[in-house]
PADREN-589264 format. One line per field, with one value per residue (C-alpha): chain; x, y, z. Coordinates in steps of 0.5 Angstrom, whole numbers. Each point is the difference from the previous one (the first is absolute). Layout:
<titis>
c	A	...
X	X	...
Y	Y	...
Z	Z	...
</titis>
This chain:
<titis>
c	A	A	A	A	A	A	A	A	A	A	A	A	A	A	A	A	A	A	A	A	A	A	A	A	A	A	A	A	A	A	A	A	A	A	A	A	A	A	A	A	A	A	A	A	A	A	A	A	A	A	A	A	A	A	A	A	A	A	A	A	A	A	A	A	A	A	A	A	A	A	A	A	A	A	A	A	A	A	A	A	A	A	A	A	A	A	A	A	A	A	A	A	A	A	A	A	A	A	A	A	A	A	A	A	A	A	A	A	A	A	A	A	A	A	A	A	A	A	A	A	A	A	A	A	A	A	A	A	A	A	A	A	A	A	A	A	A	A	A	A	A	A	A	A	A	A	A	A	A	A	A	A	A	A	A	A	A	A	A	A	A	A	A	A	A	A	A	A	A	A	A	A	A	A	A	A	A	A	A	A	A	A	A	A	A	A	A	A
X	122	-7	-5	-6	2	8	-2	-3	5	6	-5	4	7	-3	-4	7	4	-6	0	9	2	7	5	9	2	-5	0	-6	1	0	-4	-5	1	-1	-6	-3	3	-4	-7	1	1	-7	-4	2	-2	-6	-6	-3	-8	-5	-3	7	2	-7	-1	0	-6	-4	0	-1	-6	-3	0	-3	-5	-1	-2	-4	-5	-1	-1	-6	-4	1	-2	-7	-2	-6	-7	-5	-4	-8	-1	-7	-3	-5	-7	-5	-1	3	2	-5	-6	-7	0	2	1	2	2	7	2	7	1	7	6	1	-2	-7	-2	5	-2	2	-1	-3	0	-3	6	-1	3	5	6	5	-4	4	-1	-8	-4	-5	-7	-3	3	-2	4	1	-6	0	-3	-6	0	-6	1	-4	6	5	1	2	8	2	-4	-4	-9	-3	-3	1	4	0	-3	4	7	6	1	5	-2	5	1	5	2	-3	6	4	-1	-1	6	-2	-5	-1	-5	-5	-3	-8	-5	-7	-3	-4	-8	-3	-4	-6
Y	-4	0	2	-4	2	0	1	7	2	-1	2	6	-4	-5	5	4	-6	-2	7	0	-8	0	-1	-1	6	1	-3	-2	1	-6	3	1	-8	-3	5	-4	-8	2	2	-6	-5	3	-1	-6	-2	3	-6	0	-1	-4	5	2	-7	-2	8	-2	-7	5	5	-5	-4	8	1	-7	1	7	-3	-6	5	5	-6	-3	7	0	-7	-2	-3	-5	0	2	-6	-1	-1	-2	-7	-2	-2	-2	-3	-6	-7	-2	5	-2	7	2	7	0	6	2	2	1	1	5	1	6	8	2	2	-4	-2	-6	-3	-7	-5	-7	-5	-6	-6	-2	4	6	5	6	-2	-4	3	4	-2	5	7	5	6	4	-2	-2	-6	-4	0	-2	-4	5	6	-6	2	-7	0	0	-5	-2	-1	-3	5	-5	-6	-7	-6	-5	5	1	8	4	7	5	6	6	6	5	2	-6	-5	-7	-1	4	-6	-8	-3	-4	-6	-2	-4	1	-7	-3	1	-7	-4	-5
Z	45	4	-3	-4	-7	-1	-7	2	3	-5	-5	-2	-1	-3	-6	0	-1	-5	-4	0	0	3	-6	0	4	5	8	4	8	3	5	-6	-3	7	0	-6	2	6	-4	-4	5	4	-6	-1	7	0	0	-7	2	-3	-4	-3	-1	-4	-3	-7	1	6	-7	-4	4	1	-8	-1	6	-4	-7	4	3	-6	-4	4	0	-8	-1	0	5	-3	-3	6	1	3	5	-1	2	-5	3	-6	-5	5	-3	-3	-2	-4	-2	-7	2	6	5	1	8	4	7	-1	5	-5	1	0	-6	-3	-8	-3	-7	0	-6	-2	-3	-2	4	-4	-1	2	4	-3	-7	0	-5	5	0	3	4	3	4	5	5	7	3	-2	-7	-5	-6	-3	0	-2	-8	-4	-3	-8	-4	6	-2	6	6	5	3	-4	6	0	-1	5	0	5	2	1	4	0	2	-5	-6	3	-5	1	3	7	2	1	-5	4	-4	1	-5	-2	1	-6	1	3	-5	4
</titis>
């Protein structure tokens, strides 16, 4: 028995035996039981390899591998945020109604949202103030239109303010609110 596969070479024995199972009466050459003695004891010789040993983990690890992959490009992949840099107003401003510019690391003509918060508070949930919307940089204070319940036209002096900057349509979660205040006018 030389050849590679000595299963492939009984194959017919072996399917006849399968097919018609020996019963009482009838006798197997002894030729035909050394023939398979020998088959078996080759297949048990053969080597198993690394990827028969480990079939069922590397199957396993393929599926999961599978599900990981399809599950990334399902999932969303975070909120886009600006990349913007916010200019003026500065720190600190005496202007009441100042002008709202931004250097941006965005596509051109990228439109971004802009609100004035008060200081205090979550940025997410503040009332706004003032809000404009899909603009490009600078802003004036004049296209700002003041948020729900809110009177003045202008910012209060000696009040601390944050300006907000985002993508357009993002919400106020696509950007950072960066604080400035409006210093009080100087009495002599």
């Amino acid at each position: 028995m030389n050849s590679d596969d000595p299963f492939r070479e009984n194959a017919d024995l072996i399917r006849a035996i399968e097919d018609a199972p020996p019963r009482g009466g009838m006798i197997v050459p002894e030729r035909v039981l050394f023939d398979l003695e020998e088959t078996r004891s080759a297949a048990r010789r053969r080597p198993a390899t690394f990827f028969t040993r480990h079939s069922a983990a590397l199957r396993l690890a393929a599926v999961l591998t599978f599900f990981a992959g399809l599950t990334w490009l399902i999932m969303p992949h975070g909120v886009p945020t600006a990349h913007v840099t916010i200019t003026s107003p500065g720190d600190e401003i005496t202007n009441t109604q100042p002008v709202i510019a931004w250097n941006s690391q965005d596509k051109p003509g990228q439109k971004y949202d802009v609100w004035i918060l008060p200081a205090e508070g979550d940025h997410l949930t503040a009332p706004v103030l003032f809000v404009t919307k899909g603009v490009t940089s600078p802003v004036t204070f004049d296209s700002l239109k003041p948020g729900k319940g809110i009177t003045d036209i202008v910012l209060q002096p000696g009040t601390d303010y944050r300006v907000l900057v985002c993508l357009a349509d993002a919400g106020r979660m696509a950007g950072v609110p960066v604080p400035f205040k409006v210093k009080a006018a100087e009495t002599r």
